[in-house]
KEKEGU-254521 format. One line per 4 residues: number of its first residue (from 1); their letters; for each residue x, y, z of N, C-alpha, C. Coordinates in Angstrom, 2 decimals, decimal comma, padded with zeros to 5 digits. Example, Ala and Ser with C-alpha at 12.3 -4.5 7.8 and 13.67 -1.06 7.14 Angstrom:
2
1) as) 013,19:-005,69:007,80:012,30:-004,50:007,80:013,20:-003,30:007,80  012,85:-002,25:007,08:013,67:-001,06:007,14:012,90:000,03:007,87
This chain:
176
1) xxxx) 276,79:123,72:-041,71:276,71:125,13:-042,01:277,21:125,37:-043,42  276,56:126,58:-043,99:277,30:126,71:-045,49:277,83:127,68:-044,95  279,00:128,65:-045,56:279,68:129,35:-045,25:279,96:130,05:-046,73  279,58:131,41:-047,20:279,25:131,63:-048,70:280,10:133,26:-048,95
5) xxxx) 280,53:133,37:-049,18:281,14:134,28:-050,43:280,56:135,29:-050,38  280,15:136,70:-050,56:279,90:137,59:-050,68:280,36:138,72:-051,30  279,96:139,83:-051,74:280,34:140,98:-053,02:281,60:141,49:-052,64  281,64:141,39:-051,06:282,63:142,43:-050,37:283,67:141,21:-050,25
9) xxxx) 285,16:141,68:-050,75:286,03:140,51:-050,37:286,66:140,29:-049,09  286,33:139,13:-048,18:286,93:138,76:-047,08:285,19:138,81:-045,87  284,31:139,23:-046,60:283,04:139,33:-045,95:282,59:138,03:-046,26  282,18:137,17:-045,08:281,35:135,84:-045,65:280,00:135,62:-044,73
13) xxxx) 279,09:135,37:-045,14:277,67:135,09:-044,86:277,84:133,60:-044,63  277,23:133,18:-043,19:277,48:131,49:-042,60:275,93:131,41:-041,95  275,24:130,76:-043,18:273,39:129,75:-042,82:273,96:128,89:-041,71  273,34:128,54:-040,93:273,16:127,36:-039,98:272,20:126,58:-040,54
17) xxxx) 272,60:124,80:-040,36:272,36:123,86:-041,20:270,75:123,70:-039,69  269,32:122,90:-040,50:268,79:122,61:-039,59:269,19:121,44:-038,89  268,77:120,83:-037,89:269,13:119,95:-037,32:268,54:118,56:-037,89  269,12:118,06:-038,09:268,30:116,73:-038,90:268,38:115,75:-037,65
21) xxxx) 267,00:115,32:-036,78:266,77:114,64:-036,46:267,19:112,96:-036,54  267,63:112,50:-038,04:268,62:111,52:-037,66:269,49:111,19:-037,77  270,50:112,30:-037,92:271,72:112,69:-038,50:272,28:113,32:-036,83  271,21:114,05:-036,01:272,45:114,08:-034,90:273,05:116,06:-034,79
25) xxxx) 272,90:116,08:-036,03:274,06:117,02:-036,91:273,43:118,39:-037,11  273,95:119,16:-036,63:273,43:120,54:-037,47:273,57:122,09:-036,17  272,74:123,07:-036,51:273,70:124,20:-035,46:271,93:124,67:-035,11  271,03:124,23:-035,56:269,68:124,74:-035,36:268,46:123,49:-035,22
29) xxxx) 268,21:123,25:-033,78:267,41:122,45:-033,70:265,95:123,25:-033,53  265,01:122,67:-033,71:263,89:123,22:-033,36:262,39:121,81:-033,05  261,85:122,57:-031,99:260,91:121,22:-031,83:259,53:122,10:-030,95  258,88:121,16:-030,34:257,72:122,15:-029,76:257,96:122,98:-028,72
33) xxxx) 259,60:122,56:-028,11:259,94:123,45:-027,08:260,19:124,99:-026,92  260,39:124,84:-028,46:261,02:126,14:-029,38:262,56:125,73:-030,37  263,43:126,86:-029,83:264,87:126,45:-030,28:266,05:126,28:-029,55  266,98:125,27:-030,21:268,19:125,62:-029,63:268,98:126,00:-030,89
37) xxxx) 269,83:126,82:-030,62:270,85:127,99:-031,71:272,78:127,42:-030,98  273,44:126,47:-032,21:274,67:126,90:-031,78:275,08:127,48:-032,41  276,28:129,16:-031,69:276,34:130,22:-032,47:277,79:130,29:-032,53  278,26:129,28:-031,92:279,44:129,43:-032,40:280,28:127,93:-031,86
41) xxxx) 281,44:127,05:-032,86:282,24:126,30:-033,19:283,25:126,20:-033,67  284,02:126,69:-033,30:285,74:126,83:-033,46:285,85:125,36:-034,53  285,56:124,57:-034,29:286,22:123,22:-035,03:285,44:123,24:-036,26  284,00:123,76:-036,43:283,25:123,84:-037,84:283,54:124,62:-038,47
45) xxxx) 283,64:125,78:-037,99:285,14:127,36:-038,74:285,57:126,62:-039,17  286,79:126,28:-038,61:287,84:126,01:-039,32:287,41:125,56:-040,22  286,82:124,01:-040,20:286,59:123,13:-041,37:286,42:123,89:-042,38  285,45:124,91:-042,15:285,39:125,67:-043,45:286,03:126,88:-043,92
49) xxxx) 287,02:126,46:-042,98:288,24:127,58:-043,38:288,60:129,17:-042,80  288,01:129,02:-041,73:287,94:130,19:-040,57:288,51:129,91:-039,31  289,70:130,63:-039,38:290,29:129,96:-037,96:291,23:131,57:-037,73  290,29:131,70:-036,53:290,20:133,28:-035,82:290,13:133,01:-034,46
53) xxxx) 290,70:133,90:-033,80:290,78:133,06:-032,16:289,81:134,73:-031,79  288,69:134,29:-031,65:287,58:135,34:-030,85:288,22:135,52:-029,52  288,45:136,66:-028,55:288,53:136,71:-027,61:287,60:137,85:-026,69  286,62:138,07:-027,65:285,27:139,10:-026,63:284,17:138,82:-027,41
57) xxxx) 282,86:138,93:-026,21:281,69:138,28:-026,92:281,40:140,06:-026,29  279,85:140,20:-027,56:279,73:141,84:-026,91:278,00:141,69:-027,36  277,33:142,27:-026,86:275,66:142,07:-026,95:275,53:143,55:-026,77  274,53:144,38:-027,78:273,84:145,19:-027,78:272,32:145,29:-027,94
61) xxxx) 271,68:146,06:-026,91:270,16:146,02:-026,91:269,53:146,78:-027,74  268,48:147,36:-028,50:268,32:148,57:-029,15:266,59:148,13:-029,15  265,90:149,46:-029,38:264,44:149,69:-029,75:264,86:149,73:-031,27  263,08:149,88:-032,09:262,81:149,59:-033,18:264,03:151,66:-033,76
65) xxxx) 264,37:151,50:-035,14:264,72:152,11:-035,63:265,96:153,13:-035,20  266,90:152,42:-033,90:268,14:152,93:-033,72:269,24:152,07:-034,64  269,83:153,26:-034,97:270,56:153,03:-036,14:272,43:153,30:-035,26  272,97:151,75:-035,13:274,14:152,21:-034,71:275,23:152,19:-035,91
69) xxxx) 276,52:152,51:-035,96:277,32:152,53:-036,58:277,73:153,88:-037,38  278,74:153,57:-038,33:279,26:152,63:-038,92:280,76:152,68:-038,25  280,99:151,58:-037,19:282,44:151,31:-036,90:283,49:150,04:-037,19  284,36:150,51:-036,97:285,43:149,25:-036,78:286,81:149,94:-036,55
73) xxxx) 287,92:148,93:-036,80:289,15:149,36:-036,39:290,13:148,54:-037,51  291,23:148,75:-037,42:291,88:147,64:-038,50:292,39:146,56:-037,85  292,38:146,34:-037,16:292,87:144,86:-036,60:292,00:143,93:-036,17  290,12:143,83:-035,86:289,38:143,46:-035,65:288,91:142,78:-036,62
77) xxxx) 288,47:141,19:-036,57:287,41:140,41:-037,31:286,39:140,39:-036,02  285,30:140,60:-037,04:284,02:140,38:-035,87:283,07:139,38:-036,42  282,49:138,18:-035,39:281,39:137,38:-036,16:280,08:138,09:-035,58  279,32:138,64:-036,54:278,13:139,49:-036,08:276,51:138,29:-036,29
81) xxxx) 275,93:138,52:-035,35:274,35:138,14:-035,16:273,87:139,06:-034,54  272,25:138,29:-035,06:271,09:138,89:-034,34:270,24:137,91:-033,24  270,45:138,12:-032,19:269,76:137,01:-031,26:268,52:136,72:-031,07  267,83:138,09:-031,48:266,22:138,18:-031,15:265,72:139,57:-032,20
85) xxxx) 264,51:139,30:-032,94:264,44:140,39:-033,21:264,87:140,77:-035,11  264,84:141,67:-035,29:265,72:141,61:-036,86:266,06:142,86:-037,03  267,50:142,69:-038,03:268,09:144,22:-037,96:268,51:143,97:-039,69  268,56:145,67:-040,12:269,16:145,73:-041,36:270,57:145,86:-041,16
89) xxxx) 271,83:145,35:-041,66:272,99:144,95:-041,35:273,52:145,61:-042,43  274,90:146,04:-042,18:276,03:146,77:-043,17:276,98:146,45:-043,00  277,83:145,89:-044,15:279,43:146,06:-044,11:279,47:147,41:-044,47  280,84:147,86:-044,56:281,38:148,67:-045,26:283,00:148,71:-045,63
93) xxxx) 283,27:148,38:-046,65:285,21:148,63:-046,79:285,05:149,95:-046,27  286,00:150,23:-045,52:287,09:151,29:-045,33:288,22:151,23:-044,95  288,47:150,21:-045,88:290,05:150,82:-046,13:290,50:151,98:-047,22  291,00:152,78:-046,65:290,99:153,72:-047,56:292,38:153,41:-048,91
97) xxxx) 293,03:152,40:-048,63:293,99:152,25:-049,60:293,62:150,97:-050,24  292,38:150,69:-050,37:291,64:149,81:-051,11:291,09:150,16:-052,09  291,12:149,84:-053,62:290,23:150,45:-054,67:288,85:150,50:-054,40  288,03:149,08:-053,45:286,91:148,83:-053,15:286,62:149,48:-051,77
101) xxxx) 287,63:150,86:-051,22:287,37:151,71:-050,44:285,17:151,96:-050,32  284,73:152,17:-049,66:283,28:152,66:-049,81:282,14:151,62:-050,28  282,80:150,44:-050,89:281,63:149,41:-051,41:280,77:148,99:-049,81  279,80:148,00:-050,27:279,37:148,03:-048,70:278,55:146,84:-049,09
105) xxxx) 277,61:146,13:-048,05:277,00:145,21:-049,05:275,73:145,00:-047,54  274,32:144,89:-047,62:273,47:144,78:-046,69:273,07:143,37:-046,41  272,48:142,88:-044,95:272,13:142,02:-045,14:270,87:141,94:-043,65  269,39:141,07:-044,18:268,92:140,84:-043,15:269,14:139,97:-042,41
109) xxxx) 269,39:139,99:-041,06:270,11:139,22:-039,95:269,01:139,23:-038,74  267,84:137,98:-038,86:267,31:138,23:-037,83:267,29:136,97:-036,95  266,19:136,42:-035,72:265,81:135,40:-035,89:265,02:134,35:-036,19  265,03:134,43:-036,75:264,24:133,30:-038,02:265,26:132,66:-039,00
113) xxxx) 265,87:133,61:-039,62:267,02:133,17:-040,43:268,47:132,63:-039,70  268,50:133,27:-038,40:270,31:132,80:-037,53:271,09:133,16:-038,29  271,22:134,16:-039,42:272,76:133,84:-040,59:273,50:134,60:-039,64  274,62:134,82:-039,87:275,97:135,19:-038,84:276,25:136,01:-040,30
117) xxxx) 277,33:137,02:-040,06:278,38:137,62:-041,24:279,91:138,04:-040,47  280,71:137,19:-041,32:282,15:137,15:-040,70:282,87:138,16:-041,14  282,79:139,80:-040,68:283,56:140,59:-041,17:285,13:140,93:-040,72  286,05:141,27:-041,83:286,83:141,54:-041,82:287,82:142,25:-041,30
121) xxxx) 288,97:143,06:-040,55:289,64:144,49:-040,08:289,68:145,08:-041,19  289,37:146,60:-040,89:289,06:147,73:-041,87:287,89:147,51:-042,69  286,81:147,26:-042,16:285,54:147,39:-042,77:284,76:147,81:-041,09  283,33:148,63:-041,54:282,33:149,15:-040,69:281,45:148,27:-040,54
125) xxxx) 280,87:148,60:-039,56:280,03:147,48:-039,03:278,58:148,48:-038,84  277,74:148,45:-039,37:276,39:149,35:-038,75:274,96:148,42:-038,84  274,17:148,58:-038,22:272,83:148,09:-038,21:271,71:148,93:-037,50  270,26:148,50:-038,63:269,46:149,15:-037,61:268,35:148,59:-037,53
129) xxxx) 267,73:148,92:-036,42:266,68:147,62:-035,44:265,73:147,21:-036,70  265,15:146,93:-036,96:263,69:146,39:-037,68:262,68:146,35:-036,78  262,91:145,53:-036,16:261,88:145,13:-035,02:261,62:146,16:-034,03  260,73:145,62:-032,46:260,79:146,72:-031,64:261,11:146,24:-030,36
133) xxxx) 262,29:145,33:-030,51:263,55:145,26:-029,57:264,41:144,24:-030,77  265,50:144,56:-030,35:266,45:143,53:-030,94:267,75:143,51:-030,20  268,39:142,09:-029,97:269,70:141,96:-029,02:270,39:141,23:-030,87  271,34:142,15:-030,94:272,62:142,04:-031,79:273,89:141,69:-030,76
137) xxxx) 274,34:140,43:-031,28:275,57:139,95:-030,62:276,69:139,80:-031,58  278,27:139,96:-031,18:279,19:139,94:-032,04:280,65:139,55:-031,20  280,84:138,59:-032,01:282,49:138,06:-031,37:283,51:139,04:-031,59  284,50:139,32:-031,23:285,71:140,27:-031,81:286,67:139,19:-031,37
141) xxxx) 288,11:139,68:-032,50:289,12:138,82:-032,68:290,39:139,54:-031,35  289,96:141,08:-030,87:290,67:141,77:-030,27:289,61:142,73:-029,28  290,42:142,82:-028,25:289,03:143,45:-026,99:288,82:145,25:-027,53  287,77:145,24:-027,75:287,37:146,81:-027,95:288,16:148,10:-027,76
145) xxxx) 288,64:148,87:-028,13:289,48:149,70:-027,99:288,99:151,20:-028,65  288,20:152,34:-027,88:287,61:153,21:-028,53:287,91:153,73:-029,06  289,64:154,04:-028,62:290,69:155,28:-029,16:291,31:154,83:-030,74  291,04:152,90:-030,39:291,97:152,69:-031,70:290,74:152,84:-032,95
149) xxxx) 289,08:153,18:-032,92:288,42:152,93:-033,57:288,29:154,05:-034,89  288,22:153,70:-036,17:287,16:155,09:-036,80:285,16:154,48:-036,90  285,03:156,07:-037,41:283,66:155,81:-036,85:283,25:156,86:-037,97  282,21:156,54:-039,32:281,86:157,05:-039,91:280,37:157,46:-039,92
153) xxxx) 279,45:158,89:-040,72:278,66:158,72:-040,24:277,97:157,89:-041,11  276,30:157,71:-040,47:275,74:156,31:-041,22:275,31:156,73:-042,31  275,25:158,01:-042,57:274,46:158,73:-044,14:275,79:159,27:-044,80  276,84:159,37:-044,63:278,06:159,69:-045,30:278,05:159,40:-046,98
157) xxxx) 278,35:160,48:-047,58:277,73:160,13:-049,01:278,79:159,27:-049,77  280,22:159,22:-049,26:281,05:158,57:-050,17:280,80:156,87:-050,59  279,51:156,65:-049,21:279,46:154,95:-049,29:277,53:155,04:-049,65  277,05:155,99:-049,88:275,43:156,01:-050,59:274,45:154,77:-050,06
161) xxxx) 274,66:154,45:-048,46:274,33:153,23:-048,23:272,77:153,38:-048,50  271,68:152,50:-048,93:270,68:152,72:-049,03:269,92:152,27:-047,74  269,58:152,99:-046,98:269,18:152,83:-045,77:267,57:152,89:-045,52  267,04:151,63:-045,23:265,07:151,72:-045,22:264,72:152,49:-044,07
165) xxxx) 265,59:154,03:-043,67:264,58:154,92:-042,76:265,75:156,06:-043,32  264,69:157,62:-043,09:265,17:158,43:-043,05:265,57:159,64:-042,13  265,34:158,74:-041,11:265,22:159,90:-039,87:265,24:158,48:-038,74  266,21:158,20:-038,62:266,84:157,00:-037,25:267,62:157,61:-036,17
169) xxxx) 267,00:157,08:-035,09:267,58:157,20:-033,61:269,07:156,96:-033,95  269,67:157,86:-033,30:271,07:158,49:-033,03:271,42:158,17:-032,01  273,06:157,91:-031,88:273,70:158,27:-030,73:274,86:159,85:-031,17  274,66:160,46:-029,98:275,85:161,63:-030,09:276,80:161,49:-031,08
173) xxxx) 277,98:160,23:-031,31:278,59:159,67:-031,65:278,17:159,44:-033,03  277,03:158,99:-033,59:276,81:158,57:-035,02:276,21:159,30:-035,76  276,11:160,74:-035,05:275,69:162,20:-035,61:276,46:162,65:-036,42  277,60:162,48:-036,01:278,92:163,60:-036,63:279,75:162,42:-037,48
């Protein structure tokens, strides 16, 4: 796996290596059967310098052009994928006692590509479908907690996210 650096600090983007047939080795095999995807390795983290003890796996379903987010909490790292399907993906800092408060940085996360993005506590998490189903899956470092969450909205002008729709399926929640 490469495991790469990104605009946002403490945000890292992790390719899955293909499987090399005589090497044994790698997180993405593929053959006429289709695929196998490993999506997650505590011992290859680390190696590359990620050592987070996940303790909730969480899967969300969505149709083409629901737009969830933008949440998080401050004590949460989350490893985010897309299982099926493709979504436009968002960090966002919010920490508000961060100079880089509001930066944000996009990424496509579907499957075809497998990339994962290892975000940080006190950054948002939002995505929205591409496709016309998509299952988004995400590890958390701490079990969900609604009360401890903020929740910004997804057009909020202080973070100008550039978003490829202008009129996306809502929840109650990502209205306000």
């Amino acid at each position: 796996m490469r495991v790469n650096k990104t605009k946002l600090e403490g945000v890292l983007l992790i390719e899955p290596d293909i499987f090399n047939k005589g090497s044994g080795e790698g997180e993405v095999f593929i053959d006429e059967r289709g695929l196998f995807l490993e999506t997650y390795n505590k011992t290859k983290l680390k190696v590359n310098g990620i050592d987070i003890d996940f303790v909730e796996d969480d899967i969300s379903v969505s149709k083409k052009d629901v737009l969830r987010g933008i949440h998080g909490d401050d004590r949460t790292w989350k490893l985010i994928s897309c299982l099926y399907g493709s979504v436009y993906y968002v960090a966002v800092n919010c920490d508000q006692q961060s100079t880089n408060f509001g930066k944000w940085q996009s990424f496509e996360l579907n499957d075809s590509n497998n990339h994962q993005v290892l975000v940080p506590p006190k950054h948002g998490s939002a995505y929205l479908a591409l496709s016309e189903k998509v299952i988004f899956g995400y590890k958390q470092s701490s079990c969900y907690n609604h009360h401890g969450q903020f929740a910004y909205k997804w057009n909020d002008p202080r973070f100008n996210i550039k978003w490829p729709i202008e009129h996306p399926i809502l929840s109650s929640r990502d209205l306000t």
